[in-house]
Backbone as a chain_set.jsonl record, in Angstrom:
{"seq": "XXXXXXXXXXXXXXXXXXXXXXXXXXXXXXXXXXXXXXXXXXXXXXXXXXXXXXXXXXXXXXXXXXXXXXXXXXXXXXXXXXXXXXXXXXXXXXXXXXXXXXXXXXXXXXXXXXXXXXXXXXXXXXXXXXXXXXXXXXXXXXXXXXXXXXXXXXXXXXXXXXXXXXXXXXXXXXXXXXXXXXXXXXXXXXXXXXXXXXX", "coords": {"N": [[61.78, 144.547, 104.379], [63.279, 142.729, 102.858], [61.486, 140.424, 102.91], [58.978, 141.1, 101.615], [60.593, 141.154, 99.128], [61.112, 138.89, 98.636], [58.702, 137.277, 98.879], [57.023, 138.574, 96.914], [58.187, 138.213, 94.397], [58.218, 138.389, 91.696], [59.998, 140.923, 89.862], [59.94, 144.175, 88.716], [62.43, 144.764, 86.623], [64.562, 147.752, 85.624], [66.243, 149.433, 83.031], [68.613, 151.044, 81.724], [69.191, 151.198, 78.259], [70.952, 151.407, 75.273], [68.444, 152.653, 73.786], [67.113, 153.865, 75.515], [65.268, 154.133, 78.225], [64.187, 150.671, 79.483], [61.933, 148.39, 80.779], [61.368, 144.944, 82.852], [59.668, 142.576, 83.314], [60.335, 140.374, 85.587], [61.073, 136.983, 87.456], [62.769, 136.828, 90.844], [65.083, 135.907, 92.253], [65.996, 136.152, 95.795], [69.052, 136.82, 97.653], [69.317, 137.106, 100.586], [72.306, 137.118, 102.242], [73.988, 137.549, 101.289], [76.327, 140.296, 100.796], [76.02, 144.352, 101.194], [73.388, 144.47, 101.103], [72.226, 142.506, 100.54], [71.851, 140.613, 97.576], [70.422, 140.503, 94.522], [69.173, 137.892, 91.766], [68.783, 137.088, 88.508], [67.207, 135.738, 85.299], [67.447, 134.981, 81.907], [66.098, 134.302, 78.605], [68.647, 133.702, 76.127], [68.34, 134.494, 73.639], [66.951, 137.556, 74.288], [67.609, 140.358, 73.624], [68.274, 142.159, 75.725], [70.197, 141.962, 77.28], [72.533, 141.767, 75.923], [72.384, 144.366, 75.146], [73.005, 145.782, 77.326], [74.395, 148.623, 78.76], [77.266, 148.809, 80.121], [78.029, 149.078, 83.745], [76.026, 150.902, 84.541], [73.517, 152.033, 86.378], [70.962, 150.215, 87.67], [67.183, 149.709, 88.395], [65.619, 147.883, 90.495], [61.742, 147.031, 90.62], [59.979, 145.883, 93.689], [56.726, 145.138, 94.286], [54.858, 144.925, 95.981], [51.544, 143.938, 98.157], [48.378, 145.463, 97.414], [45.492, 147.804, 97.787], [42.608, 149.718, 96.914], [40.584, 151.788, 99.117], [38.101, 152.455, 100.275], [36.044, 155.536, 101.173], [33.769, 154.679, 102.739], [34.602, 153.104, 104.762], [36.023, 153.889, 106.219], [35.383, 154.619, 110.302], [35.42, 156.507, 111.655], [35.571, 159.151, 109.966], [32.734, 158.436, 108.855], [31.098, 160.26, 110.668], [32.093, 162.952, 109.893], [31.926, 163.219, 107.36], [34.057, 164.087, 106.048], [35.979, 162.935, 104.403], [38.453, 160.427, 101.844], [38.57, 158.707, 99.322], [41.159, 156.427, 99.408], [44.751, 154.803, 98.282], [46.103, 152.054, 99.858], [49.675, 150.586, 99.556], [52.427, 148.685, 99.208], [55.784, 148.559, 98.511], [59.118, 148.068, 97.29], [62.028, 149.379, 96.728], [64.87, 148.124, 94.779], [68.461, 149.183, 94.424], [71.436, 148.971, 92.132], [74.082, 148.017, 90.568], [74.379, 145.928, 87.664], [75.203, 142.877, 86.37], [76.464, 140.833, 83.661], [76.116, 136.983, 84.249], [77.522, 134.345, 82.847], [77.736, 131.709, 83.262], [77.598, 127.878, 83.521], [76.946, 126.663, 86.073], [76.756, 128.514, 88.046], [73.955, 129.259, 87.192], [72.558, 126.9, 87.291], [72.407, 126.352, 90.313], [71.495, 129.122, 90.898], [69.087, 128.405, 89.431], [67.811, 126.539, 91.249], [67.402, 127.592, 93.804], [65.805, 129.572, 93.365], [63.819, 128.716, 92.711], [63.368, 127.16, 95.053], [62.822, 129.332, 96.769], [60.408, 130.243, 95.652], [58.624, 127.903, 96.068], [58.447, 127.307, 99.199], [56.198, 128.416, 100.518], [54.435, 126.577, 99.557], [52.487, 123.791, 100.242], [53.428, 121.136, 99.515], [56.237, 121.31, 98.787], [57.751, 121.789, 95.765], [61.016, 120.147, 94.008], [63.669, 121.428, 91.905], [65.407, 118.985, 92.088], [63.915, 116.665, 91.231], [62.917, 117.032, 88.65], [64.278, 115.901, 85.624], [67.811, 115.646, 85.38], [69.524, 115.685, 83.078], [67.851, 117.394, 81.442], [67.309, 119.854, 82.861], [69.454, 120.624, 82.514], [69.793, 121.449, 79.877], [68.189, 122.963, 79.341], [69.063, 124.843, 80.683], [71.073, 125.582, 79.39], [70.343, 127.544, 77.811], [69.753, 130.124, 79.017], [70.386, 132.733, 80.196], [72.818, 134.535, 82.981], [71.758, 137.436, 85.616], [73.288, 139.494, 87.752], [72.882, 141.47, 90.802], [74.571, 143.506, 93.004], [72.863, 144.864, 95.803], [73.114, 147.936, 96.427], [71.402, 150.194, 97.408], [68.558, 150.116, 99.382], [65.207, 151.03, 99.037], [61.987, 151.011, 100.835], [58.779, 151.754, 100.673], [55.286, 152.441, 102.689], [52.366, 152.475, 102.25], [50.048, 152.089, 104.74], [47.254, 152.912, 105.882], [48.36, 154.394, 108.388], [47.9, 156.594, 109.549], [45.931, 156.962, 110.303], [42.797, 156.712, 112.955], [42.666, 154.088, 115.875], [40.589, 152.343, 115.659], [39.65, 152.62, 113.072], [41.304, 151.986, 111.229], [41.149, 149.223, 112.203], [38.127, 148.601, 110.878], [38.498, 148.851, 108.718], [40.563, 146.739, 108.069], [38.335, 144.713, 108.486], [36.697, 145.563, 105.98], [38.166, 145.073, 104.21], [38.383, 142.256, 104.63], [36.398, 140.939, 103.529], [36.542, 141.64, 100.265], [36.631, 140.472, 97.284], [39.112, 139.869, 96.181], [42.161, 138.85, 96.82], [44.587, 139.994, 96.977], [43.467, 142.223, 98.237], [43.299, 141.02, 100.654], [45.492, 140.694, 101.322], [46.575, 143.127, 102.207], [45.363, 143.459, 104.273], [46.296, 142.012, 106.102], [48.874, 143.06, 106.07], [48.025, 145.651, 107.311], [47.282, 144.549, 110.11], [49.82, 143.525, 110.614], [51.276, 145.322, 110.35], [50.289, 147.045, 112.827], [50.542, 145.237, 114.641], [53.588, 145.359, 114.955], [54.081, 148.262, 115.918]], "CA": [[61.848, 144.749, 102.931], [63.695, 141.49, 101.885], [60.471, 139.485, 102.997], [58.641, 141.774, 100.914], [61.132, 140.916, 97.982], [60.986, 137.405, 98.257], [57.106, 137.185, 98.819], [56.09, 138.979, 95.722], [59.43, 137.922, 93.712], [58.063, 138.878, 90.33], [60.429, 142.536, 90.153], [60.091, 145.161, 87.493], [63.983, 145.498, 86.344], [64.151, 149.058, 85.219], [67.725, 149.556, 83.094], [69.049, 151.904, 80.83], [69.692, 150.859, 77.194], [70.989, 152.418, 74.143], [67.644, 153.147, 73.693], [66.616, 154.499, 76.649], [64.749, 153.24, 79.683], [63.124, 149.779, 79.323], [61.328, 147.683, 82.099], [61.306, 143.973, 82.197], [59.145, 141.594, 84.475], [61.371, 138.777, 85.871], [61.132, 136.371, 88.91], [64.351, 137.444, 91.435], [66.126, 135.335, 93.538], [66.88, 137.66, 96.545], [69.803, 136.296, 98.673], [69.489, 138.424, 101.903], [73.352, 136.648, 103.41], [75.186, 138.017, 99.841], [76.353, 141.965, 100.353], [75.464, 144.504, 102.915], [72.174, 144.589, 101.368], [71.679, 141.709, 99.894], [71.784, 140.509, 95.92], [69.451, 139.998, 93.331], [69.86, 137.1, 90.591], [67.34, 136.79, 87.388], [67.671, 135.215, 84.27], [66.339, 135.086, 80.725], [66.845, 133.432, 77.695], [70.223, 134.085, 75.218], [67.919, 135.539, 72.376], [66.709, 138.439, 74.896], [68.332, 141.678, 73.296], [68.415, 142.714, 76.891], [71.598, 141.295, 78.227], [73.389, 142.292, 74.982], [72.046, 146.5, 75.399], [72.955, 146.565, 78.654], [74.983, 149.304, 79.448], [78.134, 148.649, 81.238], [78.64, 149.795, 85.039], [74.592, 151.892, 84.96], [72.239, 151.312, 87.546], [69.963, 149.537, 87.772], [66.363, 149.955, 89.861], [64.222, 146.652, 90.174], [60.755, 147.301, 92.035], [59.029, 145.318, 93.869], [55.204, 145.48, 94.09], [53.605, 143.708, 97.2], [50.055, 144.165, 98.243], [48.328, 146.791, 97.256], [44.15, 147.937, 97.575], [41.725, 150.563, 97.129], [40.088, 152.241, 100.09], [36.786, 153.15, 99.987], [35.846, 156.217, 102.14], [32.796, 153.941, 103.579], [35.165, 152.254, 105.756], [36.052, 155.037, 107.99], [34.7, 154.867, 111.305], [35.032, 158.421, 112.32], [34.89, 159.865, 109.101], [31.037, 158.815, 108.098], [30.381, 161.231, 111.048], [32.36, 164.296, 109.55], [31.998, 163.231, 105.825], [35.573, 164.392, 105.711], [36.772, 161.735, 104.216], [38.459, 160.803, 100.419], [38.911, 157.701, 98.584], [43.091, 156.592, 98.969], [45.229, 153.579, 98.012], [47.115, 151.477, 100.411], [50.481, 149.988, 98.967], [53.946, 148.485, 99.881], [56.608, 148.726, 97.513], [60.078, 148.26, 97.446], [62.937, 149.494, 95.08], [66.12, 147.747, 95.055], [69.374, 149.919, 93.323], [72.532, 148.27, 91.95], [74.66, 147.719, 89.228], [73.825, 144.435, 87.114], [76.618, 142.181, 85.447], [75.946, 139.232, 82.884], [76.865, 136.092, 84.582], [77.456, 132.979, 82.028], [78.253, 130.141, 84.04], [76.195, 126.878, 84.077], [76.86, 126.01, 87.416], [75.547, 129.511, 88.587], [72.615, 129.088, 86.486], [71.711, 125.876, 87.773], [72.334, 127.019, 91.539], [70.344, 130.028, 90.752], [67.707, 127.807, 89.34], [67.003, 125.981, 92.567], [67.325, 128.982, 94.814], [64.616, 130.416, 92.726], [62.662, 127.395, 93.009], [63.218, 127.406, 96.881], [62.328, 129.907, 97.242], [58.982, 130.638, 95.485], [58.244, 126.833, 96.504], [58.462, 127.623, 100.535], [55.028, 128.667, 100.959], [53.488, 125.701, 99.498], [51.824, 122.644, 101.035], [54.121, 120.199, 99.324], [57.157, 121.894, 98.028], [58.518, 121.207, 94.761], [62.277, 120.844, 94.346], [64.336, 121.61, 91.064], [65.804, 117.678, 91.852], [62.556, 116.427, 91.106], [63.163, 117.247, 87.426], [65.354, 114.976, 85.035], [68.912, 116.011, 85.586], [69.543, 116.157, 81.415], [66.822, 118.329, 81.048], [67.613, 120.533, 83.676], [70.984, 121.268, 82.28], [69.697, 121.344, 78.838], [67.405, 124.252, 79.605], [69.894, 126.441, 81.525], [72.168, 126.306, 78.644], [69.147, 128.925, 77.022], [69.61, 130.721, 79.462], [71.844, 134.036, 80.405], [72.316, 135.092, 84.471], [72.626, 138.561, 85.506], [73.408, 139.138, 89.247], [72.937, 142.391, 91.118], [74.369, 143.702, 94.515], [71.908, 145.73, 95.935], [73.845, 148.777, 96.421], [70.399, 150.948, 98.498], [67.318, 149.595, 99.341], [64.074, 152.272, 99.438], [60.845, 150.774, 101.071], [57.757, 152.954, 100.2], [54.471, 151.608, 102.584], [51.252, 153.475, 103.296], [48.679, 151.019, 105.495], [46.748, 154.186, 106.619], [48.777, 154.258, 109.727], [47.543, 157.786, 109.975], [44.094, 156.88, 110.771], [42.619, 155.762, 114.223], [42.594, 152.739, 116.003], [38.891, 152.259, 114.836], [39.218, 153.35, 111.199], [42.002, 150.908, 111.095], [39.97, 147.581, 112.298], [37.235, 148.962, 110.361], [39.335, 148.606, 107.204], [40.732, 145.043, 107.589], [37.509, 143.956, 108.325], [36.253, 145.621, 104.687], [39.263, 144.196, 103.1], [38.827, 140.773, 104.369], [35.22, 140.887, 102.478], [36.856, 141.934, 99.353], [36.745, 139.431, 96.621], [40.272, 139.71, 95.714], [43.134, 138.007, 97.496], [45.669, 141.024, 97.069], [42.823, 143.158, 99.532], [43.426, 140.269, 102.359], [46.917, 140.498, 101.913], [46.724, 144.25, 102.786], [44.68, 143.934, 105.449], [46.931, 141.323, 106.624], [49.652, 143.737, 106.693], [48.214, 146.58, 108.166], [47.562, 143.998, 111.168], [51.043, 143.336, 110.806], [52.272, 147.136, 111.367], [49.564, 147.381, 114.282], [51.681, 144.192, 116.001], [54.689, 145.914, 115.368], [53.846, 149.099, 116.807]], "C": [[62.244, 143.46, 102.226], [62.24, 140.532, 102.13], [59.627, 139.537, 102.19], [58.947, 141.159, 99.472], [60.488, 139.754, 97.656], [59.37, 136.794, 98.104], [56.548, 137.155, 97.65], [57.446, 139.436, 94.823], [59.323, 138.4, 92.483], [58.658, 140.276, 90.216], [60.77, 142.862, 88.702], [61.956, 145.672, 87.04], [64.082, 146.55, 85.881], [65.679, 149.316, 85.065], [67.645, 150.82, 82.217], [69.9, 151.655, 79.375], [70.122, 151.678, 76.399], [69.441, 153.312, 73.598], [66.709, 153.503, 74.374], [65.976, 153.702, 77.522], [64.121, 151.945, 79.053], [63.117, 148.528, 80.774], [61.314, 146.486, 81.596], [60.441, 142.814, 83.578], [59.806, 140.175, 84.437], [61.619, 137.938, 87.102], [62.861, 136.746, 89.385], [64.516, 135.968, 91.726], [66.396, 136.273, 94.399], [67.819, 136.847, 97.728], [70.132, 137.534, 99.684], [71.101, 137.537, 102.992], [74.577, 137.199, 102.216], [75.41, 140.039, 99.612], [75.862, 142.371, 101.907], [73.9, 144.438, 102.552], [71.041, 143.611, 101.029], [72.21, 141.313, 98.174], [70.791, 139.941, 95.319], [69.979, 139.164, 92.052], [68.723, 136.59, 90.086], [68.309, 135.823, 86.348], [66.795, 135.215, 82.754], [66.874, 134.595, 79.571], [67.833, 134.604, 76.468], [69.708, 134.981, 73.97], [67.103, 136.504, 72.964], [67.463, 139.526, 74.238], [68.49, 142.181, 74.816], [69.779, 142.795, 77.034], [72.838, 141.776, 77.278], [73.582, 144.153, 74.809], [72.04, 146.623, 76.325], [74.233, 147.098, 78.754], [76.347, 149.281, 80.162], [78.245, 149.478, 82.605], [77.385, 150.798, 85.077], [74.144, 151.159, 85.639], [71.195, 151.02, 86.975], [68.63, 149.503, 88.265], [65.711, 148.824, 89.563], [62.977, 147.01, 91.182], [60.055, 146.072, 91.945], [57.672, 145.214, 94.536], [54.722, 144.761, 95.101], [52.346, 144.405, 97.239], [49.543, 145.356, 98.19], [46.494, 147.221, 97.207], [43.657, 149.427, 97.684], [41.133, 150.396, 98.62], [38.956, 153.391, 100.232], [36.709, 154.452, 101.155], [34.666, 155.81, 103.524], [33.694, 153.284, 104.474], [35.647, 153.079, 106.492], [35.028, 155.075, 108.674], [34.127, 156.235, 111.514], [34.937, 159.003, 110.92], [33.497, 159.981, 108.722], [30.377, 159.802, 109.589], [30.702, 162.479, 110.397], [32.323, 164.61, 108.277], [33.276, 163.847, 105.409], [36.597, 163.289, 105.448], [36.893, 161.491, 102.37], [38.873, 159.411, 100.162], [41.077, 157.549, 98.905], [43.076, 155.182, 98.795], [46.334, 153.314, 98.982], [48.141, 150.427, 99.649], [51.597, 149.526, 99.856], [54.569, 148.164, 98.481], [57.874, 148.638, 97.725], [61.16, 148.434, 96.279], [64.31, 149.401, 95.499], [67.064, 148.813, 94.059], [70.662, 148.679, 93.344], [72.775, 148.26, 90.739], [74.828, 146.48, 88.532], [75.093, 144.186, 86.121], [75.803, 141.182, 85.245], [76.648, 138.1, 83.766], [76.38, 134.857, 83.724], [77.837, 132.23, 82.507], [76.799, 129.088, 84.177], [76.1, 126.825, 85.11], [76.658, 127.148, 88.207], [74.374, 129.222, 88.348], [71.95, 128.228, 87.328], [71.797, 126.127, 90.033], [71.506, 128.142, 91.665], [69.06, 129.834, 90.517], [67.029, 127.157, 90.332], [67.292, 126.758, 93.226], [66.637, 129.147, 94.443], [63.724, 129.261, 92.943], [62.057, 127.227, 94.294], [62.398, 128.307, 97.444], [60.397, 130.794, 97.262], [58.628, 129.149, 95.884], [58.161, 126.667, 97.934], [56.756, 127.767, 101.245], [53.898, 127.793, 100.251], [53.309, 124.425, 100.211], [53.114, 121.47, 101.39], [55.31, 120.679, 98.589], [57.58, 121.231, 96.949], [60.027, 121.186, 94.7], [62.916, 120.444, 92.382], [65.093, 120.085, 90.971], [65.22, 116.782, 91.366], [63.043, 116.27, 89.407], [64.102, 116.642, 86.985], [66.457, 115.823, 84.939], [69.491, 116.925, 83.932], [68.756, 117.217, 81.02], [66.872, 119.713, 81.648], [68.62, 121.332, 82.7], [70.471, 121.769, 80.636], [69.239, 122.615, 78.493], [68.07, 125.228, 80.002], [70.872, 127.093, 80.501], [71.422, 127.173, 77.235], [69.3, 129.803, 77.7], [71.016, 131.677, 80.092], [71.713, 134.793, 81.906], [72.319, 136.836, 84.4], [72.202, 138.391, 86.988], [73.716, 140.933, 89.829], [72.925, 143.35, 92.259], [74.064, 144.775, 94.942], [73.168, 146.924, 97.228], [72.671, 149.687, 97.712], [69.359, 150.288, 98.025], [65.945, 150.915, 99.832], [62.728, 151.206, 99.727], [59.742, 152.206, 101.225], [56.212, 152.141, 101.28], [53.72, 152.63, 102.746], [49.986, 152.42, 104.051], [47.665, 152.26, 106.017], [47.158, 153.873, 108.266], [48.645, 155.778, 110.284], [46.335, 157.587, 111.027], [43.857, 155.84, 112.063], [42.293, 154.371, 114.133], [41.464, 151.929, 115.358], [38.921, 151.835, 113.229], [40.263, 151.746, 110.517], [41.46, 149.25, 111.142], [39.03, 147.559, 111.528], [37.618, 148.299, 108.675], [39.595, 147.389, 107.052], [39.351, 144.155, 107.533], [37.102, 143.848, 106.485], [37.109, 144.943, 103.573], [39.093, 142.831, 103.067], [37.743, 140.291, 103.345], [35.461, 140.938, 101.465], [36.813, 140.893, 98.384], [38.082, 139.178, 95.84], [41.512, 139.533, 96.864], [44.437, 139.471, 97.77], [44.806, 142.112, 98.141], [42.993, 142.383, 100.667], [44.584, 140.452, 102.572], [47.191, 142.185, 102.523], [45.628, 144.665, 103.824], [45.289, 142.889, 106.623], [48.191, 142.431, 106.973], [49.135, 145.057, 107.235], [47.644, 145.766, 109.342], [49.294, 143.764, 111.329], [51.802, 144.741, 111.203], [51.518, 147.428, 112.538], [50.468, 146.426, 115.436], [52.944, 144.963, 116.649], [55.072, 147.395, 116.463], [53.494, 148.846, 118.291]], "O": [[61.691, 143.101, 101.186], [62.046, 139.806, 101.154], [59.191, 138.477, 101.741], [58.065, 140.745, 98.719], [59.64, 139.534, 96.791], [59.025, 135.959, 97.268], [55.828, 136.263, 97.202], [57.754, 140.601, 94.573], [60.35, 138.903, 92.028], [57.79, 141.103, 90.495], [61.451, 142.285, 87.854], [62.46, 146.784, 87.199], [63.076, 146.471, 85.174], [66.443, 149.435, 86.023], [66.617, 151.485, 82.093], [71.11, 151.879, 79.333], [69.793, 152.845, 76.614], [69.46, 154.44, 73.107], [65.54, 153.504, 73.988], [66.21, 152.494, 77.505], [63.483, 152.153, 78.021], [64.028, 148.05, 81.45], [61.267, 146.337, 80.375], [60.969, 142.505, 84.647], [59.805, 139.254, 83.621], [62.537, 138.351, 87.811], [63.836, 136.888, 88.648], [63.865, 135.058, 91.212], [67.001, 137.269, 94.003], [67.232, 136.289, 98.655], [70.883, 138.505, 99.597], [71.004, 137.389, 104.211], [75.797, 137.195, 102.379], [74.936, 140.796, 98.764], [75.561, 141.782, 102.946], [73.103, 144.359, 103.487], [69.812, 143.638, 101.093], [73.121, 142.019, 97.743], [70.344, 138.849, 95.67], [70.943, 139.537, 91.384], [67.869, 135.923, 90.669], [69.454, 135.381, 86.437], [65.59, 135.454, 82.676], [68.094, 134.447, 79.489], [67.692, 135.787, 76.159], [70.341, 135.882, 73.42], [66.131, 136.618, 72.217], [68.571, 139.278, 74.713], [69.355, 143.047, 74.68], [70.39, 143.849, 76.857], [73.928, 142.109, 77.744], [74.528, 144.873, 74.488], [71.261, 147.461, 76.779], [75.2, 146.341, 78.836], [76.299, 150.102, 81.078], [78.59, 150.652, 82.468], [77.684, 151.764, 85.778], [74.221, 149.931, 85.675], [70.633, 151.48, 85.981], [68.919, 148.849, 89.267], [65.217, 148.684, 88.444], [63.178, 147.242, 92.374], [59.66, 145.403, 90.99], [57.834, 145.234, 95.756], [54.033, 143.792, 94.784], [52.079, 145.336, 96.479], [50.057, 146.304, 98.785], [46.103, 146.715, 96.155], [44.21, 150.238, 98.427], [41.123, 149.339, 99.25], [38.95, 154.621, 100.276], [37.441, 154.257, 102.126], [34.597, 156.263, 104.667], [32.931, 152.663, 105.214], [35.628, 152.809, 107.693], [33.923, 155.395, 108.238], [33.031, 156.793, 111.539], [33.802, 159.461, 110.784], [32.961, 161.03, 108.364], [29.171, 160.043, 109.559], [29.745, 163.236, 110.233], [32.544, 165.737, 107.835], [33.397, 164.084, 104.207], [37.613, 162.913, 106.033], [36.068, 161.959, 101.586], [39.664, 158.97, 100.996], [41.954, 158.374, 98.645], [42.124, 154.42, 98.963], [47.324, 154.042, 99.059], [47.615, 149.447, 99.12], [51.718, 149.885, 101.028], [53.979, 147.63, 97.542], [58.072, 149.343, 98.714], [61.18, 147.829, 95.207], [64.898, 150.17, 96.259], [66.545, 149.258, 93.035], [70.837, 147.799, 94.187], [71.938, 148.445, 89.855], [75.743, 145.852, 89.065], [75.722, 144.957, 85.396], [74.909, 140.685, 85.929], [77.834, 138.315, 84.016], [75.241, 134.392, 83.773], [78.806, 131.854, 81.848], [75.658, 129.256, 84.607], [74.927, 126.946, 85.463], [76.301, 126.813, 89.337], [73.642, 128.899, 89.283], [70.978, 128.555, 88.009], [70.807, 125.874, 90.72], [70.733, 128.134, 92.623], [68.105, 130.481, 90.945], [65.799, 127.147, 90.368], [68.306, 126.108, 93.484], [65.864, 128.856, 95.356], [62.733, 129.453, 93.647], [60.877, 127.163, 94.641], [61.536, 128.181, 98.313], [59.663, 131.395, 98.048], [57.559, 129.504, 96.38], [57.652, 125.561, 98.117], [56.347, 127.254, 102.287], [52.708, 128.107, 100.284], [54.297, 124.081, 100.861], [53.603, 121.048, 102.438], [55.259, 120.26, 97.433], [57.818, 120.032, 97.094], [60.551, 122.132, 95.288], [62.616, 119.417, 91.772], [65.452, 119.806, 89.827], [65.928, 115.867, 90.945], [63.562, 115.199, 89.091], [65.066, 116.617, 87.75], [66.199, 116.891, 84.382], [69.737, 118.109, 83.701], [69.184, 117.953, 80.13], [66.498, 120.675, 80.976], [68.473, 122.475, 82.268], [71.1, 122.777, 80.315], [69.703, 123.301, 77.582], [67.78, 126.397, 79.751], [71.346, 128.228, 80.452], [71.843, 127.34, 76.091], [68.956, 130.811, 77.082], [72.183, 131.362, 80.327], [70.753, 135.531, 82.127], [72.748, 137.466, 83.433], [71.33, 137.664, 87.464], [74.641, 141.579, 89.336], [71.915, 143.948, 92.629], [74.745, 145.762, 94.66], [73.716, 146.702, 98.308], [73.105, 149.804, 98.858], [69.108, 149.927, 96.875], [65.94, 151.52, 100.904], [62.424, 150.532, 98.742], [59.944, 153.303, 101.745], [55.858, 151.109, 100.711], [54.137, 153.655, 103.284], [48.964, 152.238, 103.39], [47.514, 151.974, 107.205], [46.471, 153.296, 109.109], [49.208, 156.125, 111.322], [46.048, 157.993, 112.153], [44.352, 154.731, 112.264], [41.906, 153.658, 113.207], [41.615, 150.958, 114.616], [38.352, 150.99, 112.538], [39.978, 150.866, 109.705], [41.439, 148.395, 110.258], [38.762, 146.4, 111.212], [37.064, 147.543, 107.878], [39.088, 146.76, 106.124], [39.195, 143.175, 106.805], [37.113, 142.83, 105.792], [36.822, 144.462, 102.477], [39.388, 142.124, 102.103], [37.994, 139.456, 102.476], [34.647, 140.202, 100.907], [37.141, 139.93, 99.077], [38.119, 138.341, 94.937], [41.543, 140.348, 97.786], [44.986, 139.671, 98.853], [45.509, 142.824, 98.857], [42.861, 142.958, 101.747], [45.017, 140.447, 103.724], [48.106, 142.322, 103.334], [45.175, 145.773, 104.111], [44.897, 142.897, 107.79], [48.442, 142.624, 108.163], [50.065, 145.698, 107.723], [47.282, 146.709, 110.046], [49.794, 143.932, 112.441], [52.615, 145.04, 112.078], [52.107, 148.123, 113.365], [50.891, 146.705, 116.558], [53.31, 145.187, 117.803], [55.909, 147.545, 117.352], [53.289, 149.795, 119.047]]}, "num_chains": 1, "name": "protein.A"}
């Protein structure tokens, strides 16, 4: 699940305001060595009404959204003999809980800002690093900005890879996925090879 997090970092915050539920798309930080389950640390700028209508001491849910594709019924093996077969969607999902506090400190901020950097910068060629950037400028920018930090209290992973369906139907599928012209169908045909390893 934390690989999950950090992968596809962009997480839906989902709080509870005076005016009822509102969702907010915000790159994490997920420190999987902070808590038993981990912590989450976003940020957003000072004229956000967010950070000011939040709630004291309510939970929190952030989800996060990894790969996710349609599944044609043409890609069953054994089904195109029994025509018993129905259109579904393979997903992975994960939903962090916790209770979220404002944190105003620069020197979080800017520690939070290269963690976040790190970490979506890992899976590229040539990594970028937050040092890279003029020092003044750096600092100049963070002081726009307002933390909030959130220790993940339960973690729920949600996946379906059709791990129902035979060995067949299964190979059958990554192949159709890898054809797909969208990058989010390889990555779920990448992980249901990845739950076939594990198994």
């Amino acid at each position: 699940m934390h690989e999950l997090m950090q992968r596809y970092s962009l997480g839906s915050l989902v709080l509870t305001t005076p005016g009822g539920l509102e969702a907010n798309s915000l790159p994490i930080e997920v420190d999987t060595s902070s808590g038993e389950f981990g912590t989450l640390r976003c940020h957003f700028g000072r004229g956000n009404p967010l950070w000011k209508n939040l709630i004291h001491g309510m939970d929190a849910m952030v989800i996060f959204q990894g790969p996710n594709a349609y599944i044609s019924p043409r890609w069953y093996v054994a089904g195109q003999k029994s025509r018993k077969v129905l259109p579904s969607w393979n997903f992975a999902v994960v939903h962090a809980y916790g209770t979220p506090h404002i944190v105003d400190d620069k020197s979080w901020m800017l520690e939070h800002l290269a963690a976040l950097v790190a970490q979506n910068e890992s899976r590229q060629p040539n990594p970028w690093s937050l040092a890279e950037a003029p020092i003044d400028f750096v600092q100049q920018s963070a002081e726009h900005l307002i933390g909030m930090e959130i220790p993940i209290t339960k973690l729920v992973g949600k996946w379906f890879t059709s791990q129902q369906r035979t060995a067949a139907d299964r190979e059958s599928l990554v192949s159709a996925l890898h054809g797909c012209p969208h990058d989010i169908s390889a990555a779920m045909a990448d992980l249901i090879e990845q739950v076939d390893r594990q198994e």
